[in-house]
C-alpha positions as CSV (number, residue, x, y, z in Angstrom):
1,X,83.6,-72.7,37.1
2,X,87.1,-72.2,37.4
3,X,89.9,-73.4,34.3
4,X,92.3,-75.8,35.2
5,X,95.2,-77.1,33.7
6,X,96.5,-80.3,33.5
7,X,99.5,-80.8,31.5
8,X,101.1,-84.3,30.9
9,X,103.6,-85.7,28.5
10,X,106.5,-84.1,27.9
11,X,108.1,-85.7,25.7
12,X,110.6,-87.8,27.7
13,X,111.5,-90.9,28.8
14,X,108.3,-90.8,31.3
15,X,106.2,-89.4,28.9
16,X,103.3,-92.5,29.3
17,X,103.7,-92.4,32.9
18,X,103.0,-89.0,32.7
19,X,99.4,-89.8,30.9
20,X,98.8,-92.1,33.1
21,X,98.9,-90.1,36.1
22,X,97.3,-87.0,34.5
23,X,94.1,-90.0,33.6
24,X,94.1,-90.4,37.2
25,X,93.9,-87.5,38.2
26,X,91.9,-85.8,35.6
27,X,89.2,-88.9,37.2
28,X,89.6,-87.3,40.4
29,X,89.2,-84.0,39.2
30,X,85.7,-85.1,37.9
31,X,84.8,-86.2,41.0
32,X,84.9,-83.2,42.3
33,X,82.6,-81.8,39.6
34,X,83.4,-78.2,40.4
35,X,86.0,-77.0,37.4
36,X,86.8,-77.2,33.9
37,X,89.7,-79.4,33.5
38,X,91.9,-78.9,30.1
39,X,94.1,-81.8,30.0
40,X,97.0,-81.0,27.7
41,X,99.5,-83.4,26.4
42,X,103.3,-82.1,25.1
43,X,103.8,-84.0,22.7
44,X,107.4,-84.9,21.9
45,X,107.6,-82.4,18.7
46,X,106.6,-79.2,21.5
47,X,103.0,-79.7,19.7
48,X,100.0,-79.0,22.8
49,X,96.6,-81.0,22.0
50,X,94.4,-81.2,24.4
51,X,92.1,-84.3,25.3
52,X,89.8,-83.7,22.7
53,X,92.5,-83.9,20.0
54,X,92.8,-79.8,19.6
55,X,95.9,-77.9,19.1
56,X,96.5,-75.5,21.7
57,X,98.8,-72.8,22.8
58,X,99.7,-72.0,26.3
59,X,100.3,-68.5,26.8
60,X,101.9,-66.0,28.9
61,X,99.0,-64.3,30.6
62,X,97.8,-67.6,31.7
63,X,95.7,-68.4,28.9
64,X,95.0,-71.3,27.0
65,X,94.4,-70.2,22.9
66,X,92.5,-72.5,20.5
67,X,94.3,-71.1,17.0
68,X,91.6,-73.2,15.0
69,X,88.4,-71.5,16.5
70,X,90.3,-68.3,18.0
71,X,89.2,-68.8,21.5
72,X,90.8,-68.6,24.8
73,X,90.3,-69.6,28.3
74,X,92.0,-67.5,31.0
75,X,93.5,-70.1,33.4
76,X,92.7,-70.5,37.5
77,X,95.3,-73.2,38.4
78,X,97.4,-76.1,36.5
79,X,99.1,-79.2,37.5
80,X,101.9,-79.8,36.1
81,X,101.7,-83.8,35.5
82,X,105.4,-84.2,33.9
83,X,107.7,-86.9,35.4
84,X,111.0,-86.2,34.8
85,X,112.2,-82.9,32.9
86,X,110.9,-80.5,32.4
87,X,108.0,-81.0,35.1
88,X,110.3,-82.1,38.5
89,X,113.2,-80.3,37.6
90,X,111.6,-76.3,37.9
91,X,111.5,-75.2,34.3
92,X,107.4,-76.0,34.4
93,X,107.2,-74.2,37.8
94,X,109.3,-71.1,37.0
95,X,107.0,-70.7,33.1
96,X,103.9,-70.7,35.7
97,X,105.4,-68.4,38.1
98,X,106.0,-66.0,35.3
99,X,102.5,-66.4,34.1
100,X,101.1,-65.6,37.7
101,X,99.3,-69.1,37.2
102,X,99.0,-71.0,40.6
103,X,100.3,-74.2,40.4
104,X,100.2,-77.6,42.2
105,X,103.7,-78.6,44.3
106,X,107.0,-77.4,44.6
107,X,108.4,-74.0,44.0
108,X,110.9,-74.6,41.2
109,X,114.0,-74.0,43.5
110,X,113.0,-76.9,45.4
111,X,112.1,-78.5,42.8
112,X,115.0,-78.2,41.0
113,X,117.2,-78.9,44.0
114,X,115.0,-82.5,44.8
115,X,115.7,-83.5,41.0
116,X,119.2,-83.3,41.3
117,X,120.3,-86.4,43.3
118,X,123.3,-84.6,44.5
119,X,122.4,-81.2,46.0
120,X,119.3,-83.2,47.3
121,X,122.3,-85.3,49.3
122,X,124.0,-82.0,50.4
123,X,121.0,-80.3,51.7
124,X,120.2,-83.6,53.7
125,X,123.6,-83.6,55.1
126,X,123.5,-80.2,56.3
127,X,119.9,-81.0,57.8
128,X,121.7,-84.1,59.6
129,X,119.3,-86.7,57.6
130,X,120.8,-89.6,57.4
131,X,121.2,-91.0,53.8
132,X,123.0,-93.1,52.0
133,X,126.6,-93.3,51.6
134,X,128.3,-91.3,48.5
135,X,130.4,-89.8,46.5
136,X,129.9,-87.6,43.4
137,X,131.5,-86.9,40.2
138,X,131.1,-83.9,38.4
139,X,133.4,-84.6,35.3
140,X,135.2,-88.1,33.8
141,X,138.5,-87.1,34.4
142,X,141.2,-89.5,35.3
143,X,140.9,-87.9,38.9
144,X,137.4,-88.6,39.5
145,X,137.5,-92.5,37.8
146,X,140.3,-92.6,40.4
147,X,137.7,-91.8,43.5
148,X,135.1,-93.7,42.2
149,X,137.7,-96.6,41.9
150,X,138.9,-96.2,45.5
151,X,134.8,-95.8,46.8
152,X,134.1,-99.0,45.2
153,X,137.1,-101.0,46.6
154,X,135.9,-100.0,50.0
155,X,131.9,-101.3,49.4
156,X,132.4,-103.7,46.4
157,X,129.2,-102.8,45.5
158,X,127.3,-99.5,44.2
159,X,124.6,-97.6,42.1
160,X,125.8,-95.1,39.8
161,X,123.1,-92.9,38.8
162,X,122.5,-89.7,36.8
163,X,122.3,-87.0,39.3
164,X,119.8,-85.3,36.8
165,X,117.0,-87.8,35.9
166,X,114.1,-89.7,37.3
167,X,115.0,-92.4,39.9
168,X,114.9,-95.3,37.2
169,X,116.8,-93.2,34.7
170,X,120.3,-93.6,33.7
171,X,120.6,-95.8,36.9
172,X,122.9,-98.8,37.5
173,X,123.5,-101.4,39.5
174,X,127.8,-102.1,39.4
175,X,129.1,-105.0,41.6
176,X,132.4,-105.9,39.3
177,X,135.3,-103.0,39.6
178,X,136.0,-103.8,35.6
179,X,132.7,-102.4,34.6
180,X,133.1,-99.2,36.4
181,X,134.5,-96.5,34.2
182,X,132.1,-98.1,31.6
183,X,128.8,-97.2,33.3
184,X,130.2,-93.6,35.0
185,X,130.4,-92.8,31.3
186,X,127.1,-94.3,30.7
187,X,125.6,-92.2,33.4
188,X,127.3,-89.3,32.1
189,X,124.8,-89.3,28.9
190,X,122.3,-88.6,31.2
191,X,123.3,-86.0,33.6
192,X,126.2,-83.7,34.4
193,X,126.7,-85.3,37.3
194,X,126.9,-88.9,38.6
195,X,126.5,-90.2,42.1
196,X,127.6,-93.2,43.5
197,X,126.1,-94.8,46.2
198,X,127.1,-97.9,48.6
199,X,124.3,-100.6,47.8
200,X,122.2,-101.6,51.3
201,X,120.9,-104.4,52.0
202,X,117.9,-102.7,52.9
203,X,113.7,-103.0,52.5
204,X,112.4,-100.3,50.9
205,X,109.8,-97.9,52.4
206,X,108.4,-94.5,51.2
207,X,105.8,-91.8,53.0
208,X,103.4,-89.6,51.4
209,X,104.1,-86.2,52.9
210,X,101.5,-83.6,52.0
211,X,99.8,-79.9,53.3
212,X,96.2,-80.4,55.1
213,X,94.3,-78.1,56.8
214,X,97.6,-76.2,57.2
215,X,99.9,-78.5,58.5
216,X,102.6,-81.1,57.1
217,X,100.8,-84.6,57.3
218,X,103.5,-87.5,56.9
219,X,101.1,-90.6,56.5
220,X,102.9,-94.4,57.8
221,X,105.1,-96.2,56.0
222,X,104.4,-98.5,53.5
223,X,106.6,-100.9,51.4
224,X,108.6,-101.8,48.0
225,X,108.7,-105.3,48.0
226,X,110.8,-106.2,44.6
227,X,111.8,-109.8,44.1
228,X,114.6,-108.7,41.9
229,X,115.9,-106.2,43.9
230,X,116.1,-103.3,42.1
231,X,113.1,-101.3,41.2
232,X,113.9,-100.1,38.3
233,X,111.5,-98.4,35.4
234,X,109.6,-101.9,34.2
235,X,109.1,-103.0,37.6
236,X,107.7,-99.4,38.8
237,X,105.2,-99.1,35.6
238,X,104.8,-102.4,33.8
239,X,101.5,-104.3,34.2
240,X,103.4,-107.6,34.1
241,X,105.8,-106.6,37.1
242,X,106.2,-108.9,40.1
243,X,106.8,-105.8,42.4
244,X,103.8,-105.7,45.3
245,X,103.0,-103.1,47.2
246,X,102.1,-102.5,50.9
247,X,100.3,-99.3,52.0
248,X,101.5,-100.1,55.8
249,X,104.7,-102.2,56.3
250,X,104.7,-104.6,58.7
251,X,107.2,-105.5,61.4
252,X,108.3,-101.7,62.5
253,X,109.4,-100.8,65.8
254,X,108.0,-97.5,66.9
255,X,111.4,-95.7,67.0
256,X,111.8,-96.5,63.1
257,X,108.6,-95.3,62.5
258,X,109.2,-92.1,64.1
259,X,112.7,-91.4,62.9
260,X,111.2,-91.7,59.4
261,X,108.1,-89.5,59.9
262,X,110.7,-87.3,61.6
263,X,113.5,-87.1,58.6
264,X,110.9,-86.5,56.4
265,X,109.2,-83.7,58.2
266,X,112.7,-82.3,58.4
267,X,113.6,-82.5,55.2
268,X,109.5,-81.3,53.6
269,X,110.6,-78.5,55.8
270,X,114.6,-77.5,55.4
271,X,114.1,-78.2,51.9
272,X,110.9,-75.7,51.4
273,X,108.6,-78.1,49.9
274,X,105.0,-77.5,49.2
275,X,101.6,-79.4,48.8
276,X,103.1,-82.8,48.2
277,X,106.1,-85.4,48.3
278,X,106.6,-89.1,48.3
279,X,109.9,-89.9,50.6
280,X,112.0,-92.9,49.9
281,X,113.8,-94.5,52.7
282,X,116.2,-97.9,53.5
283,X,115.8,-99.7,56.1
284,X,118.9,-102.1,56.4
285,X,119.1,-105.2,57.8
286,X,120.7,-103.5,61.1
287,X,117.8,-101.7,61.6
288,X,119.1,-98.5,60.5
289,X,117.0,-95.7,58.6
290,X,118.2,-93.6,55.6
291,X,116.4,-91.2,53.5
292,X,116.9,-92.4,49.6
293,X,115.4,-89.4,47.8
294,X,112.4,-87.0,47.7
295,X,110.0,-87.2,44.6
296,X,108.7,-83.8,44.5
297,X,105.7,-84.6,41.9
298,X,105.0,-88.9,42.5
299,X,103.7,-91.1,40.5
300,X,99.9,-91.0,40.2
301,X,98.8,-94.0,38.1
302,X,96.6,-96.8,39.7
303,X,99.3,-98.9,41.0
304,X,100.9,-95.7,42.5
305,X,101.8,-95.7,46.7
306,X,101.7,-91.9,46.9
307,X,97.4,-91.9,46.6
308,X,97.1,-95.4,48.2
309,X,99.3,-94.0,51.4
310,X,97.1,-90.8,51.6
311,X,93.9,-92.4,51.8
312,X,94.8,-95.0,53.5
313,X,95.3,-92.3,55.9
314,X,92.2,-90.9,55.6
315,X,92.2,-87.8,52.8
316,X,90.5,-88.6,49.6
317,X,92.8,-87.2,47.2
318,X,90.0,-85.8,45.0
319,X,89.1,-83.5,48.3
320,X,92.6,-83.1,48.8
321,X,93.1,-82.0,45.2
322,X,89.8,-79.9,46.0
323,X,91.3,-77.8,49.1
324,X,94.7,-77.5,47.2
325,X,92.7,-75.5,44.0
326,X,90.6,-73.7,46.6
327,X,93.3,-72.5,48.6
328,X,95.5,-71.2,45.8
329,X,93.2,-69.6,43.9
């Protein structure tokens, strides 16, 4: 049977997401009843302890070393189930491409690339996507307030977000020109960057894009529907949140369903993703689509859309999991 590894945690702000989603798919996994599956938690002091409470060591060959009984397991394939640094933004990807381990999603310059808000915008521009519009500091200095200023006169209302974080994180919602400065600098914490974006009055919608039987599947559009209008961390992840869910959204003409499958298979492809993505778009009230951002690693738990759109479409994601392994190794 072949090793695979499934590491979760991280440390971060995401960290329990991250469990959650590797329980998910460590279920699936055993569904498939082919491999051994080591799920391995980073804990937020660097310590590795796998499921069964054992202190582990991931090493360079590929190997996973038990110090306590001296044993290792040479390694087949892992997943790297880390929201958020250092799992989306390439450092993960790049340790496994050193290793020679295959690995589950992106390469980690497209990874890296898809976690940074802002090059994520640039590469959409140059692809002609359309998405939202921005600006973007890349320092606080009296030149760039100054911008941000004049780009909030013109819309009157904005998101600041750290360029460098997971979609909830270091994300604000500004709609009074005296609290400005304030949250740029709060952003700044997060990120070396901060993007500002002009709010929409939009519905939100999102795709699972994924490789089967070697071809780029974009599944149908489902829906956000948050009462509060912003879905931030709690709404995404709490089990009290009043956010629903709808694996196909209702009420789209066939051109908007077509320009979003076709953005995001332009984007899976200009952007060299692989294996998976879930794609955010708006949809404003003038019926025009933009591409929000690209998750390169989604969200896995049970209340999850990235799983619920792919089988509504008809792939089981434990045979999809199954193909990806098979393939790869």
């Amino acid at each position: 049977m072949k090793n695979i590894l499934l590491l979760c945690g991280g440390g971060g702000s995401e960290h329990e997401v991250s469990l959650r989603s590797a329980n998910y798919i460590y279920d699936e996994l055993e569904k498939v009843n082919l491999y051994n599956v080591f799920k391995v938690e980073i804990k937020a002091n660097g310590d590795r302890i796998d499921h069964h409470g054992q202190l582990c060591e991931l090493r360079k060959a590929g190997e996973l070393y038990y110090p306590s009984s001296d044993q290792t397991h040479k390694l087949d394939f892992a997943i790297p189930c880390i929201h958020g640094p250092p799992g989306e933004n390439g450092v993960i990807q790049s340790i496994f491409e050193l290793m020679g381990l295959p690995y589950l999603g992106c390469s980690p310059e497209p990874s890296q690339t898809c976690f940074n808000k802002v090059s994520t915008k640039l590469w959409l521009d140059a692809l002609k996507v359309p998405n939202t519009p921005y600006i973007y500091l890349s320092d606080e200095s009296r030149e760039s307030i100054s911008a941000a200023k004049e780009f909030f006169n013109a819309n009157k209302d904005v998101y600041i977000k750290a360029a460098s974080q997971g979609s909830s994180v270091g994300c604000y919602h500004v709609t009074s020109l005296e609290d400005l400065e304030s949250t740029i600098l709060s952003a700044f914490k997060f990120s070396e960057y901060v993007l500002i974006e002009r709010t929409l009055k939009a519905r939100e919608l999102e795709v699972s894009a994924f490789e089967y039987n070697n071809e780029v599947v974009i599944t149908a559009p489902g829906e956000i529907i948050c009462p509060d209008g912003f879905y931030d961390y709690d709404q995404k992840y709490s089990n009290d949140s009043a956010t629903k869910t709808e694996v196909n959204a209702k009420g789209l003409s066939a051109e908007q369903i077509n320009d979003i499958k076709s953005y995001s298979l332009k984007a899976f492809k200009g952007l060299k993703l692989r294996h998976l993505s879930r794609i955010d778009f708006f949809l404003t009230e003038e019926g025009k689509v933009y591409l929000n951002e690209i998750n390169t690693f989604p969200g896995m738990t049970s209340i999850s859309m990235f799983p619920k759109m792919m089988e509504n479409h008809g792939v089981k994601f434990s045979e999809y999991l199954r193909k990806i392994i098979e393939e790869s190794t």
